[in-house]
N, C-alpha and C positions, 0 to 999 in steps of 0.2 A: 493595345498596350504593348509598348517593347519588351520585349523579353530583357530579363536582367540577370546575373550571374552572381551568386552572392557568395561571399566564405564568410561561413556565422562564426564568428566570437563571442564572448561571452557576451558583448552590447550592441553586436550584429551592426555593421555596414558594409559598403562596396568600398574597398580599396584600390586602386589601379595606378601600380607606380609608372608614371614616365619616365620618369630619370630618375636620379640622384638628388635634386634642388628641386621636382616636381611631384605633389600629390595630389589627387582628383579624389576625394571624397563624393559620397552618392549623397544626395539629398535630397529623392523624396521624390514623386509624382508629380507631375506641372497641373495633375487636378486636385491635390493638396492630398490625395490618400494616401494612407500606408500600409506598410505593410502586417501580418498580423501571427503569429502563430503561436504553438503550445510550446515550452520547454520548459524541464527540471533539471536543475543541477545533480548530478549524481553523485561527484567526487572530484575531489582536488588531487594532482600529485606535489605532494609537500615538495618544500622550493624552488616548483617551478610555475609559469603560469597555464602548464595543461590543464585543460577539464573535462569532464566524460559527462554526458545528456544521457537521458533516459525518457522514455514518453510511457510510462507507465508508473503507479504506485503499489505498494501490497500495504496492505492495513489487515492486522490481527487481533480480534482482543483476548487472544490467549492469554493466560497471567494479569487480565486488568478484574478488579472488583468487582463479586458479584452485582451492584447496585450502580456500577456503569453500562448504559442502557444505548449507549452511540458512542460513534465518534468522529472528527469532522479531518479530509483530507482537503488541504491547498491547492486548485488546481493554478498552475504559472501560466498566465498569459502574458507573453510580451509581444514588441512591437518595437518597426527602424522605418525609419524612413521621416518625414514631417511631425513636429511637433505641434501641441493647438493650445492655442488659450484659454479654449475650452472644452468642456467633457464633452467625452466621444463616446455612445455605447457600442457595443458589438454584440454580436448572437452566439450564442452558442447553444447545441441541442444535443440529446439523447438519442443516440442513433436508435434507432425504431428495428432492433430484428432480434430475434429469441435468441437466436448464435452469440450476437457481438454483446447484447447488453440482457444477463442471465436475470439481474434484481430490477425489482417493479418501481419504478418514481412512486415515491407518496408512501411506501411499504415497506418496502428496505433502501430506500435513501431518499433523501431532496438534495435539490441543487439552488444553491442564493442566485436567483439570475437578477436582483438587485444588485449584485458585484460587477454586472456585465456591462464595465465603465472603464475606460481610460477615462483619468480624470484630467482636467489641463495641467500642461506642464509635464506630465508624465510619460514613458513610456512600456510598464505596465502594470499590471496588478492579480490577483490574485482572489478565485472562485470557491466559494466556502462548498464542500462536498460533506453532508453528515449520513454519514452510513450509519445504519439501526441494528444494535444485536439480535438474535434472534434464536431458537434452537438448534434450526439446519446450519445454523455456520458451524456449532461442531463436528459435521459430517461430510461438509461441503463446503467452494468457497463460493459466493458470487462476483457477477463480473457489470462492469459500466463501462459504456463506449461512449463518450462525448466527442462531439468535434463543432468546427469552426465555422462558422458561414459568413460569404461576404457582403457588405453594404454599403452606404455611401461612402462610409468613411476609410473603410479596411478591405484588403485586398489581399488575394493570395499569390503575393508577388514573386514567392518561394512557394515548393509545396513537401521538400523534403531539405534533410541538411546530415551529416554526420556524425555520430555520436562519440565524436572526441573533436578537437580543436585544434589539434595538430594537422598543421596539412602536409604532411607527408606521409601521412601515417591513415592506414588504410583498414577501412571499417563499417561497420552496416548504415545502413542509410534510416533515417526517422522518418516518418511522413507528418510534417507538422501541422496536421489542419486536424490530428485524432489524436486523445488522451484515454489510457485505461485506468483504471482505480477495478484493481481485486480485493476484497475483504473475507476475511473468513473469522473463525475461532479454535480451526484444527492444528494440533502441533504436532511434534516429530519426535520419535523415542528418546529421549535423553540418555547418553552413551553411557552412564550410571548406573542407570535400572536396569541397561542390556548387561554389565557387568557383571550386578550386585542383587539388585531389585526383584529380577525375577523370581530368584528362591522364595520370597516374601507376597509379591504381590503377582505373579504368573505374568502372561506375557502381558504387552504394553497393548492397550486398544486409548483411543480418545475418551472412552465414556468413563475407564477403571482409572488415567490418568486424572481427570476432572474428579472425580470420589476420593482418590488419595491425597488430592492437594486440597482438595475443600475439607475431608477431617484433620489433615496435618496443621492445615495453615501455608504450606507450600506455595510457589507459584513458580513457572518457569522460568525466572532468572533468580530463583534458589536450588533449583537442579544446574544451572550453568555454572553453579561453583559447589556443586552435590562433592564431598570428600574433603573440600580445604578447611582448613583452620578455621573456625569461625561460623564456618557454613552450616544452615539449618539439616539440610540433607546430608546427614550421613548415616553408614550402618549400624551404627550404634541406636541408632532409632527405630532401625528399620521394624526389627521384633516389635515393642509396642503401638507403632503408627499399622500393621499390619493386623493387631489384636484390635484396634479399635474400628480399623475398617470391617473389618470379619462382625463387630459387633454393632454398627451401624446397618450393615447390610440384612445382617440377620434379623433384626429391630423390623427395617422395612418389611422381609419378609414374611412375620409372622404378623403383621398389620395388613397382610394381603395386596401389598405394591410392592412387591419386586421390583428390584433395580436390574432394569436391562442392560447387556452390554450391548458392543457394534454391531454384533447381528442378530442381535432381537433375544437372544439365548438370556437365561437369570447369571447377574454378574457373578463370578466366581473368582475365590483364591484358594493358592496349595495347601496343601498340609502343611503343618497342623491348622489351618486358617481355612477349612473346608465350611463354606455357608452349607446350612442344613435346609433343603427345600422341600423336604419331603411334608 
């Protein structure tokens, strides 16, 4: 196969200007295959036609309902070169090593490989990924390595491209035959509680954040507006949402299930919100 030189835009061809009055468009294999790889759009720069790729996704369900039980990540496959009248599948698989992919197919995710179709007329589409909550994601995140494989119809005519689309402009390279998907449930101090909170609820672990926004009602895009107008999270609550956690906990405690924190220790808050474990 020739080697080909591609600059990806956002609908990927070979451009080669001759002159001024001539263009040579790429069109595609003389064995009708094309080409085939992963990309996500990452970001627009407003009024212009730059774009930035990314070959990974992060998926959280930090702040989603308790009684959301998964959730399902897009992977983008596209595709240049020849178009077909008819559906094309292509493979795709789970790279097989403990490093690259941390969660178990079938346990903490599936993957539609019913989606693994250019359909005719297209050039491409998109593989449903449903990640499964679980307990360790609030301690840990998991990770998925998928990638590309070739067949009759698709080829790795590229195997990397740039993650912006400017060509002049100089930037790490993708390797587009591999997509990651990380999921977790762990979040990140909210700059509020470091302010304010702690007097109230001690310092911030994952397990004492999840216990105060499940008595409050909370969720982490009510601490992202913790003190404005309007906002559920403010000091003013702090005193009673910390009386009620002190009395939830304690509840557990004398029911003989302690509520652990992140390192196994029984969850605690400051004075005057001291749980009694004795």
């Amino acid at each position: 196969m020739k080697k080909i030189e591609l600059i990806l835009i956002s609908a990927i061809f070979l451009a080669v200007s001759c002159s001024e009055e001539q263009l040579i468009t790429y069109q595609g294999e003389a064995d009708g295959t094309s080409g085939i790889y992963f990309q996500k759009t990452a970001s627009y720069t407003l009024g212009t036609p730059n774009v930035t790729y990314t070959d990974s996704t992060e998926y959280s369900f930090a702040g989603l309902s308790a009684d959301i039980s998964s959730g399902t990540v897009n992977v983008v496959v596209r595709t240049f070169g020849n178009l077909s009248n008819t559906d094309r599948p292509f493979i795709v698989r789970v790279v097989n090593d403990p490093v690259q992919t941390t969660a178990v197919e079938g346990v903490d995710f599936t993957v539609d490989y019913t989606k693994c179709v250019i359909e005719a007329g297209k050039s491409e589409t998109y593989i449903p990924v449903t990640v499964m909550r679980s307990e360790q994601l609030t301690e840990s995140s998991l990770r998925i390595k998928l990638m590309l494989e070739e067949n009759e119809y698709f080829k790795f005519l590229i195997t990397e491209y740039k993650a912006n689309n400017v060509w002049n402009k100089t930037d790490r390279m993708i390797d587009s035959r591999y997509y990651v998907i990380r999921f977790t449930e762990k979040s990140t101090t909210p700059r509020y509680w470091t302010l304010l909170g702690t007097k109230y609820f001690g310092t911030w672990t994952q397990r004492k954040y999840k216990v105060v926004n499940e008595v409050a009602g909370w969720t982490p895009a009510d601490w992202s507006t913790a003190g404005q107008a309007g906002g559920k999270v403010a000091l003013g609550r702090f005193d009673f949402v910390a009386m009620m956690v002190k009395a939830y906990l304690q509840q557990m405690a004398d029911n003989g299930t302690p509520v652990k924190d992140d390192d196994g220790s029984n969850m605690q808050l400051p004075s005057p919100y001291i749980v009694n474990y004795n």
